[in-house]
C-alpha positions in Angstrom: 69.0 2.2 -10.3 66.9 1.8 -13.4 67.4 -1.9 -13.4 67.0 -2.8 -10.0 64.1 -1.2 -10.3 63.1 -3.1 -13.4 64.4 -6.1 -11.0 61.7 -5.3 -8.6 58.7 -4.7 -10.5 59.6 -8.2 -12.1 59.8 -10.3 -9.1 57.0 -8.5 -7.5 54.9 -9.7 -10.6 56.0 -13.3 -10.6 55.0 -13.2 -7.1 51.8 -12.5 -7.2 50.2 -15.4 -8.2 52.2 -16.8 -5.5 50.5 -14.6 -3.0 46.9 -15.2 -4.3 47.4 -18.9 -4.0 48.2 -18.3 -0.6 44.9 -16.4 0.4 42.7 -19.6 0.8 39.4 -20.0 2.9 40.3 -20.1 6.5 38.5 -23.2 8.2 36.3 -22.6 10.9 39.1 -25.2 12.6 42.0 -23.1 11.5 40.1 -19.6 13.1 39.3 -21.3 16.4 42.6 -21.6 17.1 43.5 -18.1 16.5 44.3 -16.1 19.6 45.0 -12.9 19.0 42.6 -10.1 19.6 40.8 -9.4 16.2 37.4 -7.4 16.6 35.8 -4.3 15.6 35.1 -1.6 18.5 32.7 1.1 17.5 32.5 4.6 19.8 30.3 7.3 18.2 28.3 10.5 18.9 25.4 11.0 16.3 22.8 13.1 15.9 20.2 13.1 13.0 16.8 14.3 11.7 14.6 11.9 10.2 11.9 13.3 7.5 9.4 10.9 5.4 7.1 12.4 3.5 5.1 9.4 2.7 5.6 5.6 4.3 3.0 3.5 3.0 1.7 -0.2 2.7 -0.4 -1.5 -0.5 -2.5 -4.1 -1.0 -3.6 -4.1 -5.0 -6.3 -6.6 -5.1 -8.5 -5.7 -2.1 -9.9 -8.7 -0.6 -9.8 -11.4 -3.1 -7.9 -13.9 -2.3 -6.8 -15.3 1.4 -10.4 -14.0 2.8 -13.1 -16.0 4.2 -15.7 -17.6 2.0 -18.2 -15.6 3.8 -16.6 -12.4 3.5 -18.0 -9.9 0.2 -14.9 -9.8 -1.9 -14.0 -6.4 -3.6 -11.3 -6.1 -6.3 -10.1 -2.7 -5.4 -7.6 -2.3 -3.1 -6.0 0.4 -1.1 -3.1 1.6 0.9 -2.5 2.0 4.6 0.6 4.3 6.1 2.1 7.1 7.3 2.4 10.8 6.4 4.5 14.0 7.4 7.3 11.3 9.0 9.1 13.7 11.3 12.1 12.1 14.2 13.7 15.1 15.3 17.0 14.9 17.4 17.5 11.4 17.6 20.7 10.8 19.3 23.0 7.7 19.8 25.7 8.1 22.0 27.5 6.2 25.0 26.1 6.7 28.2 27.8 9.3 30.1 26.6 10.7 33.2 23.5 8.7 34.3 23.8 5.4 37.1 20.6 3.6 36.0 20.8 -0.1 37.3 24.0 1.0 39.1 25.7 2.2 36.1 29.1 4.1 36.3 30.7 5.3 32.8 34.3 5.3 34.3 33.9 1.5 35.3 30.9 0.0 33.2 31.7 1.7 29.7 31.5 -0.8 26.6 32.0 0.5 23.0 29.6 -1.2 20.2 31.5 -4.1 19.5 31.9 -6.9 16.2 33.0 -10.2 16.9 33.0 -13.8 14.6 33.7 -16.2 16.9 33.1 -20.1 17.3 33.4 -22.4 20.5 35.8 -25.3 20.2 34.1 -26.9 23.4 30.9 -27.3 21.6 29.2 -26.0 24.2 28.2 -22.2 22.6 25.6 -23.0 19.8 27.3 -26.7 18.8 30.7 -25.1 17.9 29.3 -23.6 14.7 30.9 -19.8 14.0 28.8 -17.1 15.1 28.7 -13.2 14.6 28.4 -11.2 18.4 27.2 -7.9 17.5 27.7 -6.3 21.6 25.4 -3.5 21.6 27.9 -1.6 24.3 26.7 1.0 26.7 24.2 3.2 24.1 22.0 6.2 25.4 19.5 6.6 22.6 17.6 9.7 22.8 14.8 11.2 20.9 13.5 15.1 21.1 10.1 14.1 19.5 7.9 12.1 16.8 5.2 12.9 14.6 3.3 11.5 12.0 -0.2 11.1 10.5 -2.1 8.0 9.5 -3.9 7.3 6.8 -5.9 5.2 4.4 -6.4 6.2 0.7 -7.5 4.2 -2.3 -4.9 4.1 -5.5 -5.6 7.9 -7.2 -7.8 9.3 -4.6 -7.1 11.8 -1.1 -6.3 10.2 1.9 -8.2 9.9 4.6 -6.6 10.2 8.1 -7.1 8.3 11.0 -5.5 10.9 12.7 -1.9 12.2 14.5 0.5 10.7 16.3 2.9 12.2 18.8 5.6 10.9 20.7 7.7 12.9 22.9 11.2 13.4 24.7 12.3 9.4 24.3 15.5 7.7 26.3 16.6 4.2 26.4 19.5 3.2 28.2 21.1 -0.4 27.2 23.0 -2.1 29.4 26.9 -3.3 28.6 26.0 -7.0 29.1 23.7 -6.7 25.6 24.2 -8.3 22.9 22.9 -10.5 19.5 24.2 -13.6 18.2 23.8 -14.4 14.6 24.9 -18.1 12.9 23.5 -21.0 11.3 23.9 -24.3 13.6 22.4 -26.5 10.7 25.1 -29.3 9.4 25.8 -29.7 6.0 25.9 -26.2 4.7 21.7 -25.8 4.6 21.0 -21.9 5.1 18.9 -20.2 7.3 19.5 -17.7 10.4 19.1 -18.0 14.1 19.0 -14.8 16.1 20.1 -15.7 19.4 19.8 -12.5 21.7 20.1 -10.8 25.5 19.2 -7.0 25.4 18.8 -5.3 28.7 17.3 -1.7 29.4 17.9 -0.4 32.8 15.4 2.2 31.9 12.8 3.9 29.4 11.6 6.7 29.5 8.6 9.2 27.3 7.6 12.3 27.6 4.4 11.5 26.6 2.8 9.0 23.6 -0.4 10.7 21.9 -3.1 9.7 19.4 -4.9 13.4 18.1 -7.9 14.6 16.1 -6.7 18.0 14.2 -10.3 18.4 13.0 -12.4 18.2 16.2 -16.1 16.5 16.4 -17.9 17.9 13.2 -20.9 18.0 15.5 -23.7 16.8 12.4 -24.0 13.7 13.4 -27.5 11.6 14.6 -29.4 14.5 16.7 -26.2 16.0 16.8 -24.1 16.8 20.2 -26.6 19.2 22.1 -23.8 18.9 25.1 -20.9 20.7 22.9 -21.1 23.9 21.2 -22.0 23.8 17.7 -19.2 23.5 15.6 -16.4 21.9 18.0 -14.3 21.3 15.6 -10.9 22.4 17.3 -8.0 18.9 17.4 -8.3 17.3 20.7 -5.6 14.3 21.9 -5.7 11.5 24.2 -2.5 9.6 25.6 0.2 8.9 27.7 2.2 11.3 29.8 5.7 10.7 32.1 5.5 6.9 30.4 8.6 5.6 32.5 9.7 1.9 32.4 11.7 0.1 35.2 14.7 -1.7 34.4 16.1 -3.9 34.2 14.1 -5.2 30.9 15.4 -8.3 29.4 14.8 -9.7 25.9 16.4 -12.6 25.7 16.3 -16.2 23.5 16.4 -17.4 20.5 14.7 -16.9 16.8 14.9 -19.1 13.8 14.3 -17.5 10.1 14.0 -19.9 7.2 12.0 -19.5 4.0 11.0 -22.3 1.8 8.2 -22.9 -0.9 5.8 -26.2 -0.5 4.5 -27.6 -3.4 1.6 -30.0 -0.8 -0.1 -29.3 1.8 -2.9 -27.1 3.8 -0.9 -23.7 2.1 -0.7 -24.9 -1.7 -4.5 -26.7 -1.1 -3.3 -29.8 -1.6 -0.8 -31.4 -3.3 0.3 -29.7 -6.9 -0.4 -31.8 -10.3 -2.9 -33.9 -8.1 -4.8 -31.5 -6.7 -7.0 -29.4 -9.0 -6.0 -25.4 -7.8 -3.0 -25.9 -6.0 0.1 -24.3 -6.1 3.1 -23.9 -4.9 3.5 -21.0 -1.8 6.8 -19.6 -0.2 6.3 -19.3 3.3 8.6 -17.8 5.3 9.1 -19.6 8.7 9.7 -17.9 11.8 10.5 -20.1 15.0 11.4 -20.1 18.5 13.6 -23.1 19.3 14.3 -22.2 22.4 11.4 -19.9 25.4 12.0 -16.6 24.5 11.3 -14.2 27.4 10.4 -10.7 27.9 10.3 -8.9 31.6 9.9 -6.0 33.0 11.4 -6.0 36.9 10.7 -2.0 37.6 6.8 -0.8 37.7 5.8 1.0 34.5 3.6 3.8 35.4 1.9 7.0 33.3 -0.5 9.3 33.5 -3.8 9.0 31.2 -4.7 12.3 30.1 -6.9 14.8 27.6 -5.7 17.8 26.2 -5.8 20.3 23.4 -1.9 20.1 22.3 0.0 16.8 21.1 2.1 17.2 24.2 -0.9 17.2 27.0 1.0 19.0 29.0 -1.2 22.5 28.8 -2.5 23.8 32.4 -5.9 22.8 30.5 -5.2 19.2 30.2 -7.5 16.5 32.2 -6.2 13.6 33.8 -8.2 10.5 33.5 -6.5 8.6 36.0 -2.7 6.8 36.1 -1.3 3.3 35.2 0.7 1.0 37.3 2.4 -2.1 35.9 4.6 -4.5 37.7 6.1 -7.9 37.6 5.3 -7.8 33.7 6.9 -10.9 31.9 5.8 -12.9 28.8 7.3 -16.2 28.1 7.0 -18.0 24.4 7.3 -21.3 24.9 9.8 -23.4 23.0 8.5 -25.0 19.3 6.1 -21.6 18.9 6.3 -20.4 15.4 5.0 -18.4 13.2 4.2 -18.6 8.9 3.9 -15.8 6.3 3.1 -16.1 2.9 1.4 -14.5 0.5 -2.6 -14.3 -0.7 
C-alpha cells in the first residue's frame, strides 16, 4: 500500500506542470462558443445600519488656483461635509408581495444575476466581451436618514448649515434592469463604457427635510418685532408623501477614460513652449450614445413647515403641493464632460 501510494504522489507531481500548461487564456473566440450555462445568481435578504461620524470634502489651498482673475484669492482653505451620518434599516431584498407596474413575484421574480458574455453576430457592442450585471427584482427599503452639514476651516469648530432628514424610502426595480460594462476600443486601449437600462416601477418617501435646530436668534437688523423674542426653537421645511410614478427609465450609454495632455487650453499651452504650462490629467466622461431619463407616472408631494424632522406633527403647515408629469431629460449624443484638478 505504501508504494502505490508513493506511486501516486509521484505521478501526481510529474503531472502538474502538465496541468498548468494546460490552463491557458481562453480567447474571447474560444468563450463565444461555449454553451453551457455559466453565470452567477445572487438571492439575498439584508438588513444593515449605516453610522458615519464624519464624511467630509477638503480643499487645502482655498481659492488659488483654477479661480477667476477677478476673484480675491485666499490661501486658506476649508472643508465641506457631513456629520452624525445615520441610515437606519436599510434593507435589500427581492420583491415579494407588491404588483407595481403589474408585478407578480411567482411569475416576474429575477435573482441579482453575473454574466460575461460577448455577441458573435457583432451586433451587441461590436462583438467585444462584456460583463451584464442584472440587477433582478430588488425592493430597497430605508427606515430613515439623518445627517448634519457643515463647513469648518482646518483646526477650528464647524459651522452647520443645518439637518437633513429623509424618511421611510422604497424603490422597487424592475426585472428587465440591468448594466453592461466592456471596452469596445480595438487594439487592447483601456477605458470603460457603462452601457445601462434601470427601471423603477415606483419610489416612494416619507418625507425629505432640510432643519434649523437653533431657531431665528432674533438680533438681527431691528430685530423680528413679528416673533417672540428669543425664537430660537429648530424649525424644518420639506417634502412630505414624495411618491414617484413608474415606470422610470435610465437608460444609455457612458464612456470613462482618463488621460493627461501635455498642450492645450488645460496645460495653457503647449509644455516646453509655452512659458507656465503643464501637463493636466483630465478624466473624460462621455455620452456616445443620448442617454435618457423619464418619469411616465406624476410625482407629487406635499410642501410643508413644521417643528419635527418628520413634518408630520398636527402643528405642521402646508404650503401648497407639487405635481410633475411627463418628466424626461435627454443628453444628446457627443455631450461630455472633463475633470481635472486646480
Amino acid at each position: 500500500m505504501k508504494i502505490m501510494k508513493s506511486s501516486s504522489m509521484i505521478l501526481l507531481i510529474l503531472a502538474f506542470p502538465l496541468f498548468l500548461m494546460a490552463m491557458v487564456p481562453v480567447s474571447d473566440f474560444d468563450l463565444s462558443t461555449v454553451s453551457g450555462q455559466a453565470g452567477v445568481s445572487i438571492n439575498s435578504d439584508v438588513t444593515m445600519d449605516i453610522s458615519i461620524d464624519t464624511l467630509a470634502w477638503g480643499d487645502y489651498d482655498g481659492i488659488f488656483e483654477g479661480g477667476h482673475p477677478s476673484w480675491a484669492p485666499t490661501a486658506q482653505g476649508g472643508y465641506v461635509g457631513l456629520a452624525g451620518f445615520d441610515v437606519v434599516g436599510l434593507r435589500i431584498k427581492a420583491r415579494e408581495n407588491d404588483t407595481f407596474g403589474g408585478y407578480s413575484a411567482a411569475t416576474d421574480f429575477k435573482p441579482i444575476t453575473i454574466d460575461i458574455a460577448s455577441d458573435p453576430t457583432y451586433s451587441l457592442y461590436s462583438g467585444f466581451t462584456f460583463v451584464r450585471f442584472g440587477l433582478g427584482s430588488l425592493q430597497i427599503t430605508m427606515d430613515h436618514m439623518d445627517f448634519t452639514v457643515f463647513l469648518a476651516a482646518p483646526g477650528a469648530p464647524g459651522q452647520r448649515l443645518g439637518v437633513v432628514s429623509i424618511g421611510a424610502l422604497a424603490v422597487y426595480i424592475n426585472p428587465v434592469s440591468y448594466l453592461d460594462i466592456y471596452n469596445s476600443r480595438p487594439g487592447n486601449r483601456c477605458g470603460i463604457f457603462l452601457a445601462m437600462n434601470v427601471v423603477i416601477d415606483e419610489f416612494d418617501i416619507d418625507h425629505v427635510s432640510w432643519g434649523d435646530i437653533d431657531g431665528q436668534a432674533n438680533t438681527g437688523i431691528n430685530e423680528c418685532i413679528w416673533m417672540a423674542q428669543g425664537a430660537q426653537s429648530a424649525g424644518y421645511i420639506g417634502l412630505s408623501d414624495l411618491r414617484m410614478g413608474g415606470p422610470i427609465t435610465a437608460a444609455g450609454t457612458v464612456a470613462i477614460d482618463i488621460t493627461t495632455s501635455s498642450n492645450g487650453i488645460y496645460s495653457h499651452g503647449r509644455v516646453g513652449v509655452t512659458p507656465g504650462a503643464a501637463p493636466v490629467s483630465v478624466v473624460h466622461i462621455g455620452f456616445p450614445r443620448v442617454f435618457s431619463l423619464s418619469v411616465s407616472g406624476p410625482i407629487v408631494a406635499d410642501v410643508k413647515l413644521d417643528g419635527i424632522a418628520s413634518l408630520g406633527s398636527i402643528n405642521a403647515g402646508t404650503l401648497g403641493n407639487i405635481y410633475i408629469s411627463g418628466l424626461s431629460l435627454d443628453v444628446r449624443a457627443g455631450s461630455w464632460v472633463d475633470i481635472w484638478a486646480h
